[in-house]
N, C-alpha and C positions, 0 to 999 in steps of 0.2 A: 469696496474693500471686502462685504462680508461676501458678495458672491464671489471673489474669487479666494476665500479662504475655505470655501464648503467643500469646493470639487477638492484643492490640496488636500485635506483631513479627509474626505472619502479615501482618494487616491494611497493615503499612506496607510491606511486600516486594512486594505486590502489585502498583501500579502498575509497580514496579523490573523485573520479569518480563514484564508487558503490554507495556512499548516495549523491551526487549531481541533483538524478533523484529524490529523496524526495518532494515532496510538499505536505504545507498546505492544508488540507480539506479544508478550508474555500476558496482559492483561486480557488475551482475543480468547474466552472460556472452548475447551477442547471441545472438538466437533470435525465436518467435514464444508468446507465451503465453496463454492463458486467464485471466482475471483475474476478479474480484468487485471493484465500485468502493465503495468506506467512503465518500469523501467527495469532490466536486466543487469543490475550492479556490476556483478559477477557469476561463476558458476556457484556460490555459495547462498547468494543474497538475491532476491527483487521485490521491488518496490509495488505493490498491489492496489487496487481499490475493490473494499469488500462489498456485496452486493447495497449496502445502509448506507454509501457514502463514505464509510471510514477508509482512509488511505494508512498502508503499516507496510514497515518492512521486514520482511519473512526472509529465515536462515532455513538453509537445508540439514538436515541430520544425517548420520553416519554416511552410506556410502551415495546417498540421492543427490543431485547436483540439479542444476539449470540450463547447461547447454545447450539441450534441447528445446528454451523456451525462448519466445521474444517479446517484443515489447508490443501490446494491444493483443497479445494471445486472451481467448480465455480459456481457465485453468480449472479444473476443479481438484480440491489437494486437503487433506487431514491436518489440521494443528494439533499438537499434542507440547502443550506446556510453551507455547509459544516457537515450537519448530515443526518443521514440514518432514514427516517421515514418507511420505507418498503422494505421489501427484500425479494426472493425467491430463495431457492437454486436449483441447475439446476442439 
């Protein structure tokens, strides 16, 4: 009985620790970073993982978009109060 309750309780923590490395944009202190893009929402939004492990989703500003990016690009791009005013893909 306990060995097959270990693997279940491993098995359901999982996801719990997967999104636990999530954080707010607006908490990611202004800077220029290096990123890895997970996933292209939209031309507005994608889903990143910062060089530390942190995975965030990052909004575009005024007239910058995403189109031009995809999914395992890497990016290097400015935050500024939790949005992306400028980016280049590398």
């Amino acid at each position: 009985m306990r060995s097959v309750l270990i693997p279940a309780l491993f098995a359901a923590l999982i996801p719990v620790a997967a999104s636990a490395a999530t954080v707010d944009a607006a908490l990611i202190p202004d800077g220029t970073y290096v990123v890895k893009v997970e996933k292209v929402q939209d031309a507005q939004h994608i889903l990143v993982v910062m060089q530390n492990g942190v995975e965030t989703m990052l909004a575009a500003q005024g007239s910058v978009d995403f189109n031009k990016v995809k999914s395992d690009d890497t990016v290097k791009l400015s935050v500024v109060k939790g949005k992306v005013p400028v980016y280049v893909v590398q």
